[in-house]
N, C-alpha and C positions, 0 to 999 in steps of 0.2 A: 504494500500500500504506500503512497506518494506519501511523504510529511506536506500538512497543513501550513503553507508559508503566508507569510505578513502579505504579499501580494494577493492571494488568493482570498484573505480575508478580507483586504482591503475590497476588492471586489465583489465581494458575496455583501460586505456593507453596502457599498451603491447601490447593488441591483436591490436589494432590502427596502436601499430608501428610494429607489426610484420606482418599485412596486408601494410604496406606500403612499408615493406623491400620488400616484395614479389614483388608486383609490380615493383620496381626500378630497381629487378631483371634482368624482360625481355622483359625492354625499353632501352637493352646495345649498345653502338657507336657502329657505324657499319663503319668497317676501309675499304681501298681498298682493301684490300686479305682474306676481308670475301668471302666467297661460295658464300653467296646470288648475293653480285657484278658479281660473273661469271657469275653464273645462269641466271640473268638479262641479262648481254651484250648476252651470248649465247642465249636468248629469241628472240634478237632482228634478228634474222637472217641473211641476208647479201646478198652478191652476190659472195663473195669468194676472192673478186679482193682485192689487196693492192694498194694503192696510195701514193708513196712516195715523201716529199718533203723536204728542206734546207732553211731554211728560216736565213738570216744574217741579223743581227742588226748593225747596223753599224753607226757613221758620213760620213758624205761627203758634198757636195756641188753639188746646184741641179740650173737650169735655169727655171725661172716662167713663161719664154716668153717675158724677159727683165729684168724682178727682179731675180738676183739671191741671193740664202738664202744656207745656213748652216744648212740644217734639219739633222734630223735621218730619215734610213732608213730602210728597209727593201731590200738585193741587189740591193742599191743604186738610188733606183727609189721611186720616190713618186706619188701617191700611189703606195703601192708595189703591185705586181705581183701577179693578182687572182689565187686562189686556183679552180680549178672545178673538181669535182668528181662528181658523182651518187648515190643516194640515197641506200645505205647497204655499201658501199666500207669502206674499210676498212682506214683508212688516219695517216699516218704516218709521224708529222712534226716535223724535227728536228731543234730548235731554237741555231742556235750559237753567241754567245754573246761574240761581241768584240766594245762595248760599255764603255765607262769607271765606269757606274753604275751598280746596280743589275739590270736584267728585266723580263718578263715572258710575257705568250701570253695567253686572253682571246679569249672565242669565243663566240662574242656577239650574242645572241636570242640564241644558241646551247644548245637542253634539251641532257648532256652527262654526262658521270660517273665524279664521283664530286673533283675527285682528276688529271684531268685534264684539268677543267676549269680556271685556271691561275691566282689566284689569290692570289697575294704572302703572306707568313706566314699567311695562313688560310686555301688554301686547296694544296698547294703544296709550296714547299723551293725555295729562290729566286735564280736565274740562274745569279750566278756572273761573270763579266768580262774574259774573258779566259774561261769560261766553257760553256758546251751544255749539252740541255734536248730534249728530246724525246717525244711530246705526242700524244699517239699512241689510239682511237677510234674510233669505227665506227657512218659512218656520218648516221644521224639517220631518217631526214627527207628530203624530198625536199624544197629547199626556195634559197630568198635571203637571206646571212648574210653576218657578217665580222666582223675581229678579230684586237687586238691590246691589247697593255699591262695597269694592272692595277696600273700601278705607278707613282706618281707623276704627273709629267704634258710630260709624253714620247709621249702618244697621241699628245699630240698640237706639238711638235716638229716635226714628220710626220711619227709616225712609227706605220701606220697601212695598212689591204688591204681586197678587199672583199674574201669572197670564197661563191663559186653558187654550191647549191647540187642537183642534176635536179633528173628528176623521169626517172622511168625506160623506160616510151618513153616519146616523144614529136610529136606535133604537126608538122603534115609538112610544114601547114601554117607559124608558126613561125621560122620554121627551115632555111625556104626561106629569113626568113628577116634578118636585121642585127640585131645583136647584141650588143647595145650600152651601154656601163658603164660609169655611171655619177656620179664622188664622190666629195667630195667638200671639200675642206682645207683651215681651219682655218691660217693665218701664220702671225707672226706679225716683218714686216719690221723695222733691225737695234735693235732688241732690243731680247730678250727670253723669252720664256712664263714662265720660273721662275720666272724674274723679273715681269710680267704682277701680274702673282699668287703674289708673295708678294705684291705690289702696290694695290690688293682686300683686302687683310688680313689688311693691313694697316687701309682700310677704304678711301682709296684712287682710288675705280674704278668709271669707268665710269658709270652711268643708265641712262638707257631708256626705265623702264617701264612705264612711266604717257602717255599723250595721249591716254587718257579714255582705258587702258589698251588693244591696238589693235597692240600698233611693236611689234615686230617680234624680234628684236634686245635684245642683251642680256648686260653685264655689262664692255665687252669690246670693245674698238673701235679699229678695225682693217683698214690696208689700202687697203688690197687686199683679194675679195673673188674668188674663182680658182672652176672651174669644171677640174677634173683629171689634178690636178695640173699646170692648168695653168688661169694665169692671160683672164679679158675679151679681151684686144687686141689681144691676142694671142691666139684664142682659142683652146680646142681638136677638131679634124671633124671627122664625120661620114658619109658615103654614103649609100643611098640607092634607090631599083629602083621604079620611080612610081609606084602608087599603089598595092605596095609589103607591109606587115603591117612591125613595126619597133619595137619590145621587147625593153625597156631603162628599167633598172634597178637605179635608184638611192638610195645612201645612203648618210647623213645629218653626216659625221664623225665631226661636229663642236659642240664644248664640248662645245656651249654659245649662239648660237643659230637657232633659226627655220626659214625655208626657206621656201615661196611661189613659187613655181616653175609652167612655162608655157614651152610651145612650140610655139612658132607664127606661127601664122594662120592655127593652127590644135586642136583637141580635142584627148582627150585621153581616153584609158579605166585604171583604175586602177584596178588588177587584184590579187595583196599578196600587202599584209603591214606587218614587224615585221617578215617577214619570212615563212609568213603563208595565205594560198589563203582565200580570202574574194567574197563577190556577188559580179558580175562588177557594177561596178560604172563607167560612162562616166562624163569627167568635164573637163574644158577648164584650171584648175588650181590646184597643188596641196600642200597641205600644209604638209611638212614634220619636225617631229618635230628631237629634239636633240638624235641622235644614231639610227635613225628610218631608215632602210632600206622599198622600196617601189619597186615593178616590176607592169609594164606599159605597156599596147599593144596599139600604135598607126600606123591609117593609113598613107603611105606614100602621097601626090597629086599626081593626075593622069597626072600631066604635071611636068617636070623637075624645080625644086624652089630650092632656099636655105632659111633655118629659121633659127631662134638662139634661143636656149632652153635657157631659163635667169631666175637667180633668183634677181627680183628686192628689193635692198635693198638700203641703203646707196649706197655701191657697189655695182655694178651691175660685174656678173660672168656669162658667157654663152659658151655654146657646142653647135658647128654650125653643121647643120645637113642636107648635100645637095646633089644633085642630081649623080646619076652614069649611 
């Protein structure tokens, strides 16, 4: 066998790194105004329609059903105001920001082109105070989701809201029933989730994970938990007609913790979790963890009742749900 000499290695190094240049070649970033990105959005085809919308980031001042807060919002409503389109449309939201910080808009479970997913100084530039963005995709699949910005602590403040991409039909079954949306806010009375955020950083929050690791409860203590933004004395209400079935959608927007959620004195079918249909599952309970949107077919009773959908925690938050 030949000895391995200094030249022979020296050249087995070049061809090394000249097979690696090659390689690094034609593993190139792939920006938004590459071809391939049209390519793809044009793959995905459509229905032709545009869905346009305004979305204002704003301060104001909100009633909880007795507590009133200082949140941000979304055109001044908290939750803000769902998005609903159909699966291929086209959606066109334009974010104006008259906030006194940068913000931008995610869109949570949303598989879309990567330079509209909202996520500031990494896939698109932050939308300063006085200025508006545009982000303009098609909505790709049917589900629950919902959107809100990836900054700081602007979520816990109150500035997010669902949007439902339905499929090209529906059931007439559920089309009969109501349609309930059930979102749940985080809000921490007399005080700002800045200050909570620093008071954790400090080493200064609350826990409650011991009790052989079963709450639910996460490292802040809050005083009030809200179904669409209202406190349990005051709740949201829904009607519907006995035994007509009842679509609930809930989404878990609390950035700290997970929720056991019922209905009294009914069962449910859980039908998508995460924005995505799953086998039915029937259960009297369900457990939704942090950012976890969930859509739900439950039957109505065949006799006029009211219940209170609650999620029992500490605080107890409930969406009353009765008879029409």
């Amino acid at each position: 066998m030949s000895p391995f000499t200094r030249r022979a290695f020296l050249g087995a190094g070049a061809l090394a790194v000249t097979g690696l240049t090659a390689c690094t070649t034609e593993n190139r970033l792939i920006l938004p105004t590459d071809p391939l990105v049209g390519r793809t959005e044009t793959a995905r085809g459509g229905t032709g329609r545009t869905r346009s919308v305004t979305l204002t980031a704003a301060t104001g001042q909100i009633d909880l059903g007795g507590p009133v807060v200082d949140p941000w919002t979304y055109d001044d409503v908290a939750p803000g105001r769902e998005i609903r389109v159909t699966a291929g449309d086209l959606l066109e939201a334009r974010l104006v920001n008259r906030l006194p910080v940068d913000t931008s808009i995610h869109w949570h479970g949303l598989a879309l082109r990567n330079d509209m997913d909202g996520v500031p100084d990494l896939t698109q530039a932050r939308t300063k105070p006085g200025e508006a963005f545009t982000y303009r995709f098609m909505a790709p699949s049917p589900g629950t989701y919902w959107f809100h910005p990836r900054t700081g602590t602007q979520l816990d403040r109150g500035l997010y809201a669902p949007a439902d991409r339905r499929g090209p039909c529906r059931t007439r079954r559920l089309r009969r029933g109501v349609d309930g949306r059930a979102r749940r806010l985080d809000r921490r009375h007399r005080t700002t989730p800045d200050r909570v955020l620093a008071t954790l950083q400090r080493g200064g929050g609350h826990s409650m994970h011991g009790m052989g690791g079963r709450t639910l409860d996460g490292d802040v203590t809050y005083p009030h938990y809200l179904f669409n933004g209202r406190v349990g004395g005051a709740p949201a209400t829904f009607t519907a007609k006995p035994a007509h079935r009842v679509r609930i959608r809930f989404i878990n927007a609390g950035s700290d913790t997970a929720f056991r959620v019922a209905l009294g004195g009914h069962r449910t079918t859980v039908t998508q979790t995460g924005g995505f249909p799953v086998t039915p599952v029937d259960t009297d309970a369900l457990l939704i963890g942090v950012g976890e949107p969930s859509s739900n077919s439950t039957p109505a009773r065949t006799s006029p009742t009211t219940r209170k959908a609650t999620a029992p925690t500490k605080k107890t938050a409930a969406a009353v749900v009765g008879p029409r």
